[in-house]
Structure formats: C-alpha cells, structure tokens
C-alpha positions as CSV (number, residue, x, y, z in Angstrom):
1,X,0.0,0.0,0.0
2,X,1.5,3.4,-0.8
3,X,1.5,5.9,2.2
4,X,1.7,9.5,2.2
5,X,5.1,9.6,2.4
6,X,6.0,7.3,0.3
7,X,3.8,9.4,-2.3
8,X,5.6,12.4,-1.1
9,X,9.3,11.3,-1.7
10,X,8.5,9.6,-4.5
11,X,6.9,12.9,-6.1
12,X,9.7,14.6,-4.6
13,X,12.6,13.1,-6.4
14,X,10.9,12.8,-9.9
15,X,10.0,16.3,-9.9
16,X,13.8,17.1,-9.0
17,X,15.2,15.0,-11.3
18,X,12.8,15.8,-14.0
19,X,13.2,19.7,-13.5
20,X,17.0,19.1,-14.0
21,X,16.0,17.3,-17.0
22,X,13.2,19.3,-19.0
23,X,13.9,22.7,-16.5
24,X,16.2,24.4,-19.7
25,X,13.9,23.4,-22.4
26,X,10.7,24.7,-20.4
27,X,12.6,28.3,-20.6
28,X,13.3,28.0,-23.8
29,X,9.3,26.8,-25.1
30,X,8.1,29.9,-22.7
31,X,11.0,32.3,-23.8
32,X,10.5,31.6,-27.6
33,X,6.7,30.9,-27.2
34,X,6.7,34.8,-25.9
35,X,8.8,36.2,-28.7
36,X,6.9,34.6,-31.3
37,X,3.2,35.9,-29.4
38,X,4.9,39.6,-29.4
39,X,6.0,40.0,-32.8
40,X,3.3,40.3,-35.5
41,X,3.3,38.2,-38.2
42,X,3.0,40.9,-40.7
43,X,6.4,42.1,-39.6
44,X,8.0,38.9,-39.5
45,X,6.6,38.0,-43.0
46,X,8.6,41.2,-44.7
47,X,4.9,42.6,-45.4
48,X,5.8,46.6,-44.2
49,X,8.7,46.5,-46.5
50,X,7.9,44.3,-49.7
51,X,4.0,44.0,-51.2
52,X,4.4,40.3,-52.4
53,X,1.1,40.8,-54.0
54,X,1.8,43.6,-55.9
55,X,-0.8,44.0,-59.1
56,X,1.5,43.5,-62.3
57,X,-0.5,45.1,-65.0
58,X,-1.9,43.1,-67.8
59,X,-2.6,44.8,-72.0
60,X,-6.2,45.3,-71.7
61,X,-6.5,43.0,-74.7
62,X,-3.7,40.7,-74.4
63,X,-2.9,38.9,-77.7
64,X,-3.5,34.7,-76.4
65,X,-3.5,33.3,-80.7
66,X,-0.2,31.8,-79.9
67,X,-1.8,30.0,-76.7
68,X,-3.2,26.6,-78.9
69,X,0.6,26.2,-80.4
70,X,1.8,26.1,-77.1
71,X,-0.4,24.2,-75.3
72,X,-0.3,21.3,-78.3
73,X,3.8,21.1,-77.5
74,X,2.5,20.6,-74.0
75,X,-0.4,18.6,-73.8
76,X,0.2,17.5,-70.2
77,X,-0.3,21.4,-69.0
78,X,-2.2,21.2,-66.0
79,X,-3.4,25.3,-65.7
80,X,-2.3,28.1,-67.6
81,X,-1.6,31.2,-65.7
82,X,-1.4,35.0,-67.9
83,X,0.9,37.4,-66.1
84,X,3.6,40.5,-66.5
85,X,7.1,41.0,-65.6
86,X,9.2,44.1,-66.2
87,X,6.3,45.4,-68.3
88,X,5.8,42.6,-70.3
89,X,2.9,39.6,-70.3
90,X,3.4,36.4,-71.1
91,X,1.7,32.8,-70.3
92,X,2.8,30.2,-67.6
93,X,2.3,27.3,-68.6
94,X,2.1,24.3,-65.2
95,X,3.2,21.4,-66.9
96,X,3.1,17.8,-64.9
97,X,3.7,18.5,-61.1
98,X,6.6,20.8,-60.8
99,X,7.6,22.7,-64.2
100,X,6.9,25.7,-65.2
101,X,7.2,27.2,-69.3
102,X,7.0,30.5,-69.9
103,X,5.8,31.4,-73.4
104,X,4.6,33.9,-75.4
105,X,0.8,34.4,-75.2
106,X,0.9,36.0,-79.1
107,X,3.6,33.1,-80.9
108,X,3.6,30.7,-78.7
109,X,7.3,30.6,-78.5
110,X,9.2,29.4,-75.3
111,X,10.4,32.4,-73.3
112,X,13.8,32.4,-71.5
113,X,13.4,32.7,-67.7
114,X,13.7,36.0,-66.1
115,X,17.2,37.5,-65.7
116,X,18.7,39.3,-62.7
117,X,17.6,42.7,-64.2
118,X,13.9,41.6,-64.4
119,X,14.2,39.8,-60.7
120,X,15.6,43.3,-59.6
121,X,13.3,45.4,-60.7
122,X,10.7,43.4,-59.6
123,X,11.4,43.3,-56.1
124,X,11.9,47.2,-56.4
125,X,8.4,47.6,-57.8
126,X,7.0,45.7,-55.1
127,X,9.2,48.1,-52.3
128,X,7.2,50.4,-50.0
129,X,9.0,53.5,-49.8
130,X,12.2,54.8,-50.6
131,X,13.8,52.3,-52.3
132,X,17.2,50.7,-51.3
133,X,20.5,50.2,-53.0
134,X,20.8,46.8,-54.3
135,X,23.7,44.9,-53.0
136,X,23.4,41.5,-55.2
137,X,21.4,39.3,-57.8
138,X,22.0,35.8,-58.3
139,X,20.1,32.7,-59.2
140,X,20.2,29.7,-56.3
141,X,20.4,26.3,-57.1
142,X,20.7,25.1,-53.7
143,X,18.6,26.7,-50.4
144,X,20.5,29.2,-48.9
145,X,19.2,28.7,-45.7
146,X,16.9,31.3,-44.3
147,X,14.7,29.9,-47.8
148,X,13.3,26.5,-48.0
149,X,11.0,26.5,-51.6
150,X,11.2,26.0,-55.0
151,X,14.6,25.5,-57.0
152,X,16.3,27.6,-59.1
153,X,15.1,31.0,-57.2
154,X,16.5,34.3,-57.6
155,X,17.8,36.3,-54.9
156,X,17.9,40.0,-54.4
157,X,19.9,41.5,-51.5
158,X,19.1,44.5,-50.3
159,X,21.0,47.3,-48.2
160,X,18.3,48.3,-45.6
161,X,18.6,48.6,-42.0
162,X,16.9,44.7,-42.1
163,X,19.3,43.2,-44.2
164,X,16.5,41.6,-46.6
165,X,16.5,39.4,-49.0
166,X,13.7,38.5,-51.7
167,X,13.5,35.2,-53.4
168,X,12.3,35.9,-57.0
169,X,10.8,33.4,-59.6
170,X,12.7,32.6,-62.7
171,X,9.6,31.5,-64.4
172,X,6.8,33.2,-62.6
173,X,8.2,36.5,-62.1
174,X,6.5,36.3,-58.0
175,X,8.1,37.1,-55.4
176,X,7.6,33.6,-53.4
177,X,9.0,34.9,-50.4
178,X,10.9,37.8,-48.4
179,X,13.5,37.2,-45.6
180,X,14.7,40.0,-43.3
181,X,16.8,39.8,-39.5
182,X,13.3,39.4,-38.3
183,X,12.3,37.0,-39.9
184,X,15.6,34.8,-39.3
185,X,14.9,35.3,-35.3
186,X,11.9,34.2,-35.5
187,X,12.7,31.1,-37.3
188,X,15.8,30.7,-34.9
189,X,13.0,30.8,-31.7
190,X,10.1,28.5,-34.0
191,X,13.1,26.4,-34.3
192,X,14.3,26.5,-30.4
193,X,10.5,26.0,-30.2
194,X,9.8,22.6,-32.2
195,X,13.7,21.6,-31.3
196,X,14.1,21.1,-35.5
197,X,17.2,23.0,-35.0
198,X,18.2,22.7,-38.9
199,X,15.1,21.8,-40.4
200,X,12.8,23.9,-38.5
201,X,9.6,22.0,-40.2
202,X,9.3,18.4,-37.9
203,X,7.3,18.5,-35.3
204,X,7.0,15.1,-34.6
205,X,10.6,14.3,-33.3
206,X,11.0,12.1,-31.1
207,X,13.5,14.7,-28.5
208,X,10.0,17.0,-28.7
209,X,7.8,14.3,-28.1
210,X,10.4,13.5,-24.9
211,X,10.6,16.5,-23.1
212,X,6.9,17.4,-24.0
213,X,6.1,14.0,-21.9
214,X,8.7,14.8,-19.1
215,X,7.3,18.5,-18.9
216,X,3.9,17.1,-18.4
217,X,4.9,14.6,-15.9
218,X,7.2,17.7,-14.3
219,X,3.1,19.5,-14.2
220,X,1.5,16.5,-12.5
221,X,4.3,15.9,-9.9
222,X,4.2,18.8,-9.1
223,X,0.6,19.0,-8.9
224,X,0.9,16.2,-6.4
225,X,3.0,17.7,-4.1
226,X,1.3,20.4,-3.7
227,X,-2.2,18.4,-2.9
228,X,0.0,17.0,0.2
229,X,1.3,20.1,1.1
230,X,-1.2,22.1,1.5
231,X,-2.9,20.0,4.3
232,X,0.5,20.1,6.3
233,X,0.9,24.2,5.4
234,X,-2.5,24.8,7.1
235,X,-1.9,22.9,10.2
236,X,1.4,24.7,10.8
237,X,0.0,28.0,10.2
238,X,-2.7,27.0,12.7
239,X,-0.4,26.1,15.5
C-alpha cells in the first residue's frame, strides 16, 4: 500500500530529477513561445517592407492566338496562368507537377526565364518607400538557408537597415518569399521551439515528443505535491 510519504518522496525526487532534465527546455518553449506571441506576423513575414502581391499590369486585350501552339507542345499542361514581368505579359504554362514554361501568349514561342535585371526590378516595384541600394542578384540552385522552396530561385539582396533578401521566380516572375533579420529570429526561436534546429519543419521528433512527456509529468508531480502540502501548510500556520 502506498502511504503518504511514500507518495511524497517519491513525487519529490521525480520532480527534481525531471526539472534538472526538462527545466532548460521549459525556458526556452516559454521564452521563444513569448517572442513569437509579441512579434506580428506581418512584420516577420517582410509585409511593411515588400507588397508580395503587388498588381502586375496586364494589355487590356492581351494577344493569347499563340496559346493553342503552345499548349499542343505541351499537352500534359495542367493550368495556364497570364501574367507580366518588367512590363511585359506572357503565359505560364504548369506542366506535370513541378515545371513551369514561360511562353509567349501571341507566338507561342518558349520564353527564356527572367534575368537578374527583371528579378531586380521586380522586387523594387513591389518596395514600399524609398527604395534601397541593391547589394546583389544571383540565381540559387541550392537553399541558402533562411529559404526552403522552389529551386532555381533568384535572390535580391538589399542594403536596408533589415538586411533583406527577396526570393524571385525565374519562371513566374513572383516574389515567393521575403527574408529579413526578423524573420531569421523568428525562425531561430520557432526552431528552439519545435527543437528542428536545422530543419525547423518536424514537429514530430521524437527529443520533442520527450521533453513534451517529461514537462507534463514535471506538471503532475508537481501537482501532487502540492495536494500533500497544502494540508501540512494549514496545520502549521494554525499552530
């Protein structure tokens, strides 16, 4: 039969040894929970500085007779997408599950994909504001880090007080994402937060699922000790 005591020390110790265990983790989930609740999104997303969404102006009458051509080289297109780039419209065509072919809407002709110029002056038309000095164009083949998307992507660095960089379509001409000092804390804390320390995308790992189950077991023990000691804090205060 388990006593009182026995319930006590044994609650005792496990709370000990698992506060020794899960205690620096715990501070870093409440110390990167409370970073991520202050900061809004909008900011972290690159929103004040960069309108992603920016309207790129289409002809009125854009010429499509040199869609058909194009879309009988492609048969397996999948959607067909009519957009502008550096004043210029031309059709995407979405071909299988992961290319893209630009042509042009009028021939039907394969465009080349965007060049540095294009990806530059895109992001700059998209800038809210004065607009920065360029530091750097170049075309990724491989993630760079602080951008986990699709491949080739063309980055534009720019020499603001955030240190941002925009990841720029070759094909589409979007702007698929924006990354600024902001941005990379808050993926270092979401990262300190899911403990993916390189990934930062699995939440199932099994070191989260671990101290996740000793944090809640550090919650219960705890609970339990202070059911017992609360009867025993009364009685003192009453003598």
């Amino acid at each position: 039969m388990v006593t009182k005591t026995r319930l006590h020390r044994f609650a005792s110790r496990l709370h000990k040894w698992l506060a020794l265990f899960a205690g620096v983790q715990i501070i870093l989930w409440f110390a990167s929970g409370a970073y991520m609740s202050f900061m809004p999104i909008e900011q972290v997303r690159g929103e004040h500085l960069i309108d992603r969404h920016a309207a790129k102006p289409l002809p009125t009458q854009p010429d499509l007779s040199g869609l058909a051509s194009a879309l009988a080289q492609h048969p397996d297109t999948s959607s067909v997408e009519l957009l502008a780039a550096d004043g210029q419209s031309f059709a995407l065509l979405h071909v299988g599950h992961d290319k893209a072919v630009r042509v042009d809407s009028a021939t039907g002709a394969v465009l080349p994909t965007l060049d540095a110029n294009t990806a530059t002056q895109i992001v700059l038309g998209a800038w809210k504001g004065t607009k920065p000095r360029v530091r750097d164009s170049k075309l990724l083949t491989t993630e760079p880090g602080d951008y986990r998307g699709d491949l080739p992507v063309w980055q534009v660095q720019l020499a603001d007080g955030e240190n941002t960089r925009a990841y720029v379509s070759p094909d589409s001409g979007k702007i698929l994402a924006v990354r600024t000092d902001t941005w990379r804390s808050f993926d270092l804390m979401w990262g300190l937060h899911i403990m993916d320390w390189k990934g930062r995308e699995n939440i199932n790992s099994p070191w989260l699922f671990g101290f996740a189950l000793a944090a809640l077991l550090l919650a219960l023990m705890g609970l339990i000790l202070l059911v017992l000691r609360w009867p025993l804090r009364r009685r003192r205060r009453q003598a």
